[in-house]
Z-matrix of the N, CA and C atoms (Angstrom, degrees):
N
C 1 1.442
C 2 1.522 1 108.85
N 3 1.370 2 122.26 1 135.59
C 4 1.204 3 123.38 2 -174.77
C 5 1.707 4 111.47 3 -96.18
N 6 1.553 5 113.34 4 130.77
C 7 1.361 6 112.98 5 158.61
C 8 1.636 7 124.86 6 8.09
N 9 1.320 8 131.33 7 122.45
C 10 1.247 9 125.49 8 146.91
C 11 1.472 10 127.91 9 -72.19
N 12 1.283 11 129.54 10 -158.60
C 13 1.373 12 114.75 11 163.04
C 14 1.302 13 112.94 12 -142.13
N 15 1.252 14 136.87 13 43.31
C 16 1.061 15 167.77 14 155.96
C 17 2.002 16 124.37 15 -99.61
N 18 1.598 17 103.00 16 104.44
C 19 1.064 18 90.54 17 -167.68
C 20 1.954 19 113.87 18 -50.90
N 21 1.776 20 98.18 19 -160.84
C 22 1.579 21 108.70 20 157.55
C 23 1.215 22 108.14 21 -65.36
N 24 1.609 23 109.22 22 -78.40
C 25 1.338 24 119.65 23 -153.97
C 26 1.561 25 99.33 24 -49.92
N 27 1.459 26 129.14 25 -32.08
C 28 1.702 27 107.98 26 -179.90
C 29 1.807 28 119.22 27 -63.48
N 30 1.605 29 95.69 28 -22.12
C 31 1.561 30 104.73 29 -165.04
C 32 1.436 31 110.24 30 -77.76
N 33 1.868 32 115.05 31 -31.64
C 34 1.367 33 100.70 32 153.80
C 35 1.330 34 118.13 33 -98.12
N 36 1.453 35 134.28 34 7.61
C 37 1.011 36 121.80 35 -156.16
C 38 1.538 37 110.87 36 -65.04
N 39 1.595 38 122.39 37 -30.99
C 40 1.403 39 131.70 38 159.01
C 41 1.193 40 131.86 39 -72.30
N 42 1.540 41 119.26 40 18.48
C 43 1.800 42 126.85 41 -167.33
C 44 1.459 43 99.47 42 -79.80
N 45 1.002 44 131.94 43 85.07
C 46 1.759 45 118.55 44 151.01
C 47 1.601 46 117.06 45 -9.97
N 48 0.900 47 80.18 46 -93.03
C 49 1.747 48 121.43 47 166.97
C 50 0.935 49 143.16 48 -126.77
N 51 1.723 50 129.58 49 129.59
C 52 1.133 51 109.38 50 -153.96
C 53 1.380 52 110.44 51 170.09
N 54 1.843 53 147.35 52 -173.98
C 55 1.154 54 129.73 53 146.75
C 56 1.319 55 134.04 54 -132.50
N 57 0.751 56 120.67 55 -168.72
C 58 2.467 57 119.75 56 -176.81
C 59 1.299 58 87.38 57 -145.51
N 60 1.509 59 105.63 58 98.00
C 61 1.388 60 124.94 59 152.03
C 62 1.422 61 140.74 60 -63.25
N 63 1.273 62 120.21 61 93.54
C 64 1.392 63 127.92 62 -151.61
C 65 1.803 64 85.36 63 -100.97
N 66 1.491 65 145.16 64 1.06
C 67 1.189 66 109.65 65 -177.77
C 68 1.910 67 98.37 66 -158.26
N 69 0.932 68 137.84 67 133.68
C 70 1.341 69 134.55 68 170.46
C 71 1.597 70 122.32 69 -114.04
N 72 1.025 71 139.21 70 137.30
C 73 1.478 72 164.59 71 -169.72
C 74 0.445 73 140.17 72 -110.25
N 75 1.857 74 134.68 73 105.17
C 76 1.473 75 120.69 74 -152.95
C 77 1.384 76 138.56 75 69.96
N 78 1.376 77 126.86 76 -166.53
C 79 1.415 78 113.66 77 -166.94
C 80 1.619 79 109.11 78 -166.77
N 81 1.733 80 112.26 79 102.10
C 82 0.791 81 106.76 80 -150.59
C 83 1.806 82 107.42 81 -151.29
N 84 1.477 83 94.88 82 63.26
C 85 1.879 84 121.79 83 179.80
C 86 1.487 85 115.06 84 -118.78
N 87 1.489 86 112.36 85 122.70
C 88 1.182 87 117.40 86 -165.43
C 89 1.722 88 92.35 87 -105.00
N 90 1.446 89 123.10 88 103.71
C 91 1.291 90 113.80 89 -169.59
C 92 1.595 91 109.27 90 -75.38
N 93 1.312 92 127.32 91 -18.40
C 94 1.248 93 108.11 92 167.62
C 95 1.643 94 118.78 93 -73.35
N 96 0.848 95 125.40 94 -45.81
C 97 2.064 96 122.81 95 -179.19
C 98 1.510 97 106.84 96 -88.03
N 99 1.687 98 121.77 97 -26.55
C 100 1.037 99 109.72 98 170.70
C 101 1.587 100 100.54 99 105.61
N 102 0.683 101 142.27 100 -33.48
C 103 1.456 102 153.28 101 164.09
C 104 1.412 103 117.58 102 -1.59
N 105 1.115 104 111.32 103 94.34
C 106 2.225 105 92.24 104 -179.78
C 107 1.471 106 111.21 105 -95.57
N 108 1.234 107 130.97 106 -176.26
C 109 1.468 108 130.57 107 157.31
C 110 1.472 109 71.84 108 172.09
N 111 1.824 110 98.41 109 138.60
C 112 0.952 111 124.76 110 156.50
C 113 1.717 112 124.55 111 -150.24
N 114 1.388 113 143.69 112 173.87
C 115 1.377 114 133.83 113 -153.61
C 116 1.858 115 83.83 114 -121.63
N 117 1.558 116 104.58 115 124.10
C 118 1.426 117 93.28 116 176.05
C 119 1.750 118 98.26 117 -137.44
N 120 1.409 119 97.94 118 -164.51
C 121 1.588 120 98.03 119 -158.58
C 122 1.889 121 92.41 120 -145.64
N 123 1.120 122 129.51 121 163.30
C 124 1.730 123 134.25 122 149.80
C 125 1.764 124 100.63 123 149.51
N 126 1.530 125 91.16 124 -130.66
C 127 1.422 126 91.55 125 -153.92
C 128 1.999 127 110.08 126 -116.19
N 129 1.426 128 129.70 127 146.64
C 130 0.817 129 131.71 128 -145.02
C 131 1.727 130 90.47 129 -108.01
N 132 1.530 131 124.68 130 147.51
C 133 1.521 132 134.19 131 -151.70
C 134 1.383 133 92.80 132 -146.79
N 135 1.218 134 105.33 133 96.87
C 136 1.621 135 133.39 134 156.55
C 137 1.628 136 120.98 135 -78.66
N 138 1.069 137 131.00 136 110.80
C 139 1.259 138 130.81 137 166.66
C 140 1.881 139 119.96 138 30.99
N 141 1.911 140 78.84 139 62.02
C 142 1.460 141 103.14 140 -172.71
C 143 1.871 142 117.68 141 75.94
N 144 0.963 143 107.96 142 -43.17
C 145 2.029 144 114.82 143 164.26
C 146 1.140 145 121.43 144 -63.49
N 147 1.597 146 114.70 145 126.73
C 148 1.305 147 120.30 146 -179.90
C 149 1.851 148 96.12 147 -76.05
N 150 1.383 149 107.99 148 130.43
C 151 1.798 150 124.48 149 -154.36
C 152 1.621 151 97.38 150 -120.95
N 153 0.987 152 134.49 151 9.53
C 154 1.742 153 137.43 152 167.90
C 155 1.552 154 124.34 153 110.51
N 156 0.866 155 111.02 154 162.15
C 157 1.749 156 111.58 155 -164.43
C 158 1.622 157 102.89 156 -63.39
N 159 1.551 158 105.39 157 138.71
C 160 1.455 159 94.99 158 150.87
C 161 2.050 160 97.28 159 -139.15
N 162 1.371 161 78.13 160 -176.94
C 163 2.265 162 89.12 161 -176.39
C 164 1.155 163 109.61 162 -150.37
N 165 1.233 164 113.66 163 -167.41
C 166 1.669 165 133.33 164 178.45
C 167 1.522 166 103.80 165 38.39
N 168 2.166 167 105.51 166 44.00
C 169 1.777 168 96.59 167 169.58
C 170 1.727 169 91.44 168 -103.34
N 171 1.305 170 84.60 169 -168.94
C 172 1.394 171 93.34 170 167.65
C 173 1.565 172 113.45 171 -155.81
N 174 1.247 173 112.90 172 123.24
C 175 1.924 174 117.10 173 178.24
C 176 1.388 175 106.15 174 -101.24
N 177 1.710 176 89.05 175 147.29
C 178 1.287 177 98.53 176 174.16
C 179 1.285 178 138.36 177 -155.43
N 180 1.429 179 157.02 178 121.59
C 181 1.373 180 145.54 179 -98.71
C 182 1.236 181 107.81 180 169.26
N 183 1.299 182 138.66 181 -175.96
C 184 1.704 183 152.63 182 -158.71
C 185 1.435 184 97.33 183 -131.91
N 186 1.088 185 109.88 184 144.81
C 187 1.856 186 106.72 185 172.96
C 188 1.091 187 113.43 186 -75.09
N 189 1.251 188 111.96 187 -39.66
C 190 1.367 189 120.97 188 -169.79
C 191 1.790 190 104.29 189 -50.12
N 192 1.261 191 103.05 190 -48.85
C 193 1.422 192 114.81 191 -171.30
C 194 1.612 193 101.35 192 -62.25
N 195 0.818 194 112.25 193 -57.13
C 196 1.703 195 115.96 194 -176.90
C 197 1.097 196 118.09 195 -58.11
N 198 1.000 197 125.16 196 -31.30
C 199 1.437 198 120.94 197 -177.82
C 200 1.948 199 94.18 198 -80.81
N 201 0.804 200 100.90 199 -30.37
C 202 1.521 201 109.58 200 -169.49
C 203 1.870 202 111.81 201 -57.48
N 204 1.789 203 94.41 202 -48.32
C 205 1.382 204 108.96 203 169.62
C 206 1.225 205 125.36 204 -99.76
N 207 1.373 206 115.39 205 32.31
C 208 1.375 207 121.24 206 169.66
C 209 1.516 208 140.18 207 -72.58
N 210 1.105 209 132.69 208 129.06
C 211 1.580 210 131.27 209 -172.78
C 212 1.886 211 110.46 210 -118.58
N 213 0.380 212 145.07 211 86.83
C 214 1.680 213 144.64 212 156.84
C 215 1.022 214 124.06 213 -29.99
N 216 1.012 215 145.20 214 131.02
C 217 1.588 216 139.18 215 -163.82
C 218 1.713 217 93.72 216 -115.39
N 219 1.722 218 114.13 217 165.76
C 220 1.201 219 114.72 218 -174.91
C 221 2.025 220 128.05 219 -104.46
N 222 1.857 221 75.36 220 36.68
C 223 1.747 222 91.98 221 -161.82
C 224 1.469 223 94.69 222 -89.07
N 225 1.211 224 157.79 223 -13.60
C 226 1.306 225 155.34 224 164.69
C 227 1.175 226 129.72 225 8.12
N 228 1.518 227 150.78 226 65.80
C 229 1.432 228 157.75 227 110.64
C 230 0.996 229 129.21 228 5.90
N 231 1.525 230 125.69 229 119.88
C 232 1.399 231 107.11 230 160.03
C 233 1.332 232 123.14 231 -135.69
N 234 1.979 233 94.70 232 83.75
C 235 1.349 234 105.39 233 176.94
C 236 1.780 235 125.10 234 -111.21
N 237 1.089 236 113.37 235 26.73
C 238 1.363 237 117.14 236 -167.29
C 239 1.197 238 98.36 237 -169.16
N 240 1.985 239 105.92 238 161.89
C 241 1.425 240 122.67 239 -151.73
C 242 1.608 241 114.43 240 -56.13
N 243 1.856 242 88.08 241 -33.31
C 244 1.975 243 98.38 242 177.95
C 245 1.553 244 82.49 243 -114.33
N 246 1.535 245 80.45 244 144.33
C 247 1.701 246 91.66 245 167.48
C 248 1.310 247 99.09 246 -148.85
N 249 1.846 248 106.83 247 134.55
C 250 1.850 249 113.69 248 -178.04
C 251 1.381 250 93.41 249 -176.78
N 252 1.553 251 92.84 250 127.66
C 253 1.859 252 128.57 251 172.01
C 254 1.613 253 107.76 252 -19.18
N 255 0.953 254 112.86 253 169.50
C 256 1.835 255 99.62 254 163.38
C 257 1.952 256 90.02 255 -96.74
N 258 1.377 257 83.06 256 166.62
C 259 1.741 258 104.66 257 -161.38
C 260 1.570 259 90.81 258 -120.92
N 261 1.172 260 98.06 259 153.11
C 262 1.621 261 140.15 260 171.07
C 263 1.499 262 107.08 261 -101.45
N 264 1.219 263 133.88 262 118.31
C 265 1.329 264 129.09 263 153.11
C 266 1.218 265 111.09 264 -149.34
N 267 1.842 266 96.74 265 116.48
C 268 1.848 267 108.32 266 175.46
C 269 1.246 268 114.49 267 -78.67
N 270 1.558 269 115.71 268 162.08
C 271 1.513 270 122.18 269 153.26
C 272 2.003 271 92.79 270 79.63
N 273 1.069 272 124.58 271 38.03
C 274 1.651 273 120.59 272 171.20
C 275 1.549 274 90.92 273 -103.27
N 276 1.377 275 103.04 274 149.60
C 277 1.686 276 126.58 275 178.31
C 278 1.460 277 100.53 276 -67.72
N 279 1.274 278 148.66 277 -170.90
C 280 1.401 279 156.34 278 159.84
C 281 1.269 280 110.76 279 -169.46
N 282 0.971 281 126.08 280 124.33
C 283 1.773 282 141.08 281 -172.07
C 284 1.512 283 107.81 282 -132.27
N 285 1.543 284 102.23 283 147.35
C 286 1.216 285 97.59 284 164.96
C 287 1.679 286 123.28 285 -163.51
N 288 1.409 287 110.96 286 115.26
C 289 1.110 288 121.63 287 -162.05
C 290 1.475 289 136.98 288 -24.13
């Protein structure tokens, strides 16, 4: 995936609420309906501010949809085997145990 052009700080800079997923868990895509859920972990986004770690949630959403509401940010690296921008994705479920 190539660079957006939109920094970070703009991509949360409007987060109400919300999170920046620094880790995902498990494996959990139903390629026929599209279905995701997965168990992830990072940091919690208060009225645009990253507000302190939380874990053991889990989001969950349609691909179709995500890809749909996707934003790319313009932080792009290329130091490792996968390399991709940090992402924007509105409208994901969030649960937490």
């Amino acid at each position: 995936m190539q660079a957006g052009v939109i920094p970070v700080e703009t991509l949360i800079g409007d987060i109400a609420d919300g999170v920046y997923i620094t880790e995902l868990i498990g494996q959990g895509v139903n390629s026929v309906t599209g279905d995701y859920s997965r168990g992830a972990s990072g940091f919690r986004i208060v009225d645009g501010v990253i507000a302190g770690p939380v874990a053991e949630f889990t989001i969950a959403g349609n691909l179709k949809d995500m890809f749909l509401n996707l934003t790319p940010g313009s932080d792009l690296e290329f130091r490792y085997g996968i390399n991709v921008p940090t992402l924007r994705i509105d409208g994901m479920t969030i649960a937490s145990g």
